[in-house]
N, C-alpha and C positions, 0 to 999 in steps of 0.2 A: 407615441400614438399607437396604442393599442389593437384599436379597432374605428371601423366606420360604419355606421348605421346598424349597429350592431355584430357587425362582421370582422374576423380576426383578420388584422391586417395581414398574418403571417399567408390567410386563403387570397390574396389579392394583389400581391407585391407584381409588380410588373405586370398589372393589367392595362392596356393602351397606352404603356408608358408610364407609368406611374409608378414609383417607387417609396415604401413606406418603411423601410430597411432600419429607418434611426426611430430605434424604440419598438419596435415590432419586436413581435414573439416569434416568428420566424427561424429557421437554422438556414444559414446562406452554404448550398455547397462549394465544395473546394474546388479551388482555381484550377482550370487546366492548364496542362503545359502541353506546348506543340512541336512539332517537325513538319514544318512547308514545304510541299515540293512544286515547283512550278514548272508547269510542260506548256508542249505549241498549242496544245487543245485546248488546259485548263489550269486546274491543278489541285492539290492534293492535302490534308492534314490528318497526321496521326497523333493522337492526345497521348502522349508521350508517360502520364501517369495513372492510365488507364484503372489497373490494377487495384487503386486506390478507391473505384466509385463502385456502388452496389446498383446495380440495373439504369444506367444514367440515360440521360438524354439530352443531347448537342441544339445549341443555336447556332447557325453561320450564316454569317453574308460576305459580301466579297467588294467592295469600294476602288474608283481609282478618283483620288482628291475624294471630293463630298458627293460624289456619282454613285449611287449602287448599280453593279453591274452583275449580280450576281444574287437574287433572293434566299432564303432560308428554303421557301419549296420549291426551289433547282438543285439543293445538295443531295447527290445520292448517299446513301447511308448502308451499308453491308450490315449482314446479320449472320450469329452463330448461338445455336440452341434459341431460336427468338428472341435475342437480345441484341442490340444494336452493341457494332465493334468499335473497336480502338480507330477506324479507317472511313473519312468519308472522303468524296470528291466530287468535282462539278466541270462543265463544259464555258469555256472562257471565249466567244466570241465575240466580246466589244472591238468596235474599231478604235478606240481611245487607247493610247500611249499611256507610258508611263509604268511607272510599280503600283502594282493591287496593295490595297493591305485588307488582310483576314483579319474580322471579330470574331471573338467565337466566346461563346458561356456554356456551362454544363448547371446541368440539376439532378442529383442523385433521386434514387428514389427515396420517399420518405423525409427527405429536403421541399419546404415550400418558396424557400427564395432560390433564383439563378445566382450564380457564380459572377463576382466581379466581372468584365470583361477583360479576356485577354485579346492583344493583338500581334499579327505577324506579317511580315510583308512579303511576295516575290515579285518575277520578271518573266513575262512571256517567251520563251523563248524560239528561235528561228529553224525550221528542218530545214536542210538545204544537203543533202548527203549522197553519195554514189550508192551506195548500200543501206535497206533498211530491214532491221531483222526483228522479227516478234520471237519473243523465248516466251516458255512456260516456269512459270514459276509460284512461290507462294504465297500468301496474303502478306505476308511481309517482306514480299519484291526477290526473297532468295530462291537462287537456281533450284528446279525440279526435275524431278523424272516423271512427272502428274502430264502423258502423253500431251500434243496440243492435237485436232482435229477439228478442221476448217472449213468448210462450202464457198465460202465468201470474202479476199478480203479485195479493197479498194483505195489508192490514195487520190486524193482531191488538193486542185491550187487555190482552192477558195475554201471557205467555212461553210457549215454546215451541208456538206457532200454538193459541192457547187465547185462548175469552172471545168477547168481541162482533168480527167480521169485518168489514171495508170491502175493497171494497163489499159490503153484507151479501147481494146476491143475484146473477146476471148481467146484465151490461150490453147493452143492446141498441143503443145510439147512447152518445156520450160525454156525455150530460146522463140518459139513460132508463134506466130508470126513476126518477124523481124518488127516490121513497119509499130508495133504495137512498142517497141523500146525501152523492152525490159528481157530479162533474163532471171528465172528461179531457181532456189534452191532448199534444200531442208538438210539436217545436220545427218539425220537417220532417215532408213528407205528401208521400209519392213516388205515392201510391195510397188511393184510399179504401177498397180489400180490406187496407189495411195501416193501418186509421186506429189512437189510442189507443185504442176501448173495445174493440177487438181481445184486449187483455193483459188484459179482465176477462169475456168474454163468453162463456166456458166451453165455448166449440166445436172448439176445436183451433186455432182460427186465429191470427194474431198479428200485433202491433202492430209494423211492422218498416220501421226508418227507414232505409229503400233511399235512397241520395246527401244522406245528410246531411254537413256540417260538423263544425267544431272546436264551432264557435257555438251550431250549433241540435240537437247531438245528445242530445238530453234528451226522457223522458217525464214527465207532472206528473197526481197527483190532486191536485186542490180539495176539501176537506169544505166543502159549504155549509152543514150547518147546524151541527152537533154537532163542536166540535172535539175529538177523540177524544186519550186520552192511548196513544200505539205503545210495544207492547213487545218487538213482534216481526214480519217481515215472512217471507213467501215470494215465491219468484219462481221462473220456470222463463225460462233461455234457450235458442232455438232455435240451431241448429246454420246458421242463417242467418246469428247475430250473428259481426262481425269482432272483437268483443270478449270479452273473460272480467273483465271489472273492469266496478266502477259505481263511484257514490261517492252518497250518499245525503244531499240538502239538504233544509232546511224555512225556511218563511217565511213571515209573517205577512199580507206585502202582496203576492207574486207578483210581485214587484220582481224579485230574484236578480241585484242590483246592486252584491254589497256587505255589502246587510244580512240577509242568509241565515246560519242556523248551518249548519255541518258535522257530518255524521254520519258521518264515517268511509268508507272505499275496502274496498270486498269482492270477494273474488273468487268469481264466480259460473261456473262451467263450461260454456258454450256446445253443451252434446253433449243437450238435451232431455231431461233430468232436476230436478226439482226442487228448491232448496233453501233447506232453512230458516234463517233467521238469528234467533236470540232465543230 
């Protein structure tokens, strides 16, 4: 089947569903291949053979069983020289159990049919940690020295910045107010007008690690007393930080040797706006 109503099937192939793929003049682009990562927020897909497409562009949705829980216009999409990257990701707040599974198609440019679909699955995973540290680092989750620079961050026991807050009030030193049940810290301290309780002490000012390293470019809350279950975090970057990525660790001993879980590489936009993940 060629065409319909005078129209090349290959202009029409998955319009409302419809597919004209057998016998159409169409070129179907090439399959994607993935790497899932699943965090407490969301989670994450990098098209693993990126390399291979000329100016593409992604379909995703997110499914638990036949539920979609996750639309194609919820997936955020990064960009480099205006062209959409190898990196998209989306914010996972169903209450429904179980493992997601990721569809996901590509279409080159210059391609009229999407790509077979591919699928991928993960698992929500649980914060529950004594320590949680934000590093800088880059589009592809590796350690930086691309400063970070903070105004704002926040964790929540509920979704979407809901429920009990840490620090539940502002900080006035990186131990003070006790009652608030947390203790900060950052890897480097270029300045004490830039120390950690800068990113929680509600004044505008920010925690900003001016000549940090690959090593020490990290900020860390401690819960001392109450180890809180995070379902959601905000943060704001200043337009100071050399970075637009974090990566988000927990741990039990403040080791970060090793035996740290992973929460996942987010992109947080450096232009002093806020955002939420969760």
């Amino acid at each position: 089947m060629a065409s319909i109503s005078g129209q090349s099937t290959s202009n029409i192939d998955n319009v409302d569903g419809f597919f004209t793929t057998q016998g159409g003049s169409g070129t179907a682009s090439l399959s994607p291949t993935l790497t899932i990562v699943g965090t407490p927020f969301g989670g994450n897909v990098t098209i693993s053979n990126f390399s291979s497409y000329t100016n593409p562009n992604w379909q995703v949705e997110v499914f638990v069983g036949a539920t979609r829980i996750v639309s194609n216009a919820q997936v955020a999409r990064s960009l480099a020289s205006d062209q959409l990257t190898d990196f998209l990701s989306w914010s996972d707040t169903s209450a429904l159990t179980g493992v997601r599974t990721v569809k996901v198609r590509a279409q080159t440019f210059g391609d009229f049919v999407q790509s077979a679909e591919v699928t991928g699955t993960y698992s929500k995973q649980v914060v529950s940690n004594t320590y949680m540290r934000i590093r800088g680092v880059t589009a592809a989750g590796a350690d930086s020295s691309n400063r970070l620079g903070m105004r704002n961050v926040r964790f929540f026991e509920g979704t979407s910045q809901s429920g009990t807050q840490w620090a539940s009030g502002n900080m006035t030193s990186n131990t003070n107010p006790t009652s608030n049940g947390v203790t900060l810290s950052q890897g480097h301290l270029y300045s004490t007008t830039y120390d950690a309780y800068k990113a929680m002490d509600g004044s505008g000012s920010q925690a900003w690690l001016l000549g940090a390293s690959t090593a020490n470019n990290w900020w860390q809350c401690q819960f001392t007393g109450t180890v809180p279950t995070i379902k959601s975090f905000l943060i704001l970057m200043t337009s100071n930080a050399d970075t637009s990525y974090i990566r988000l660790q927990g741990s039990n001993t403040g080791s970060f040797s090793g035996e740290e879980t992973d929460y996942g590489v987010y992109n947080i936009p450096n232009n002093n706006t806020t955002t939420n993940i969760g």
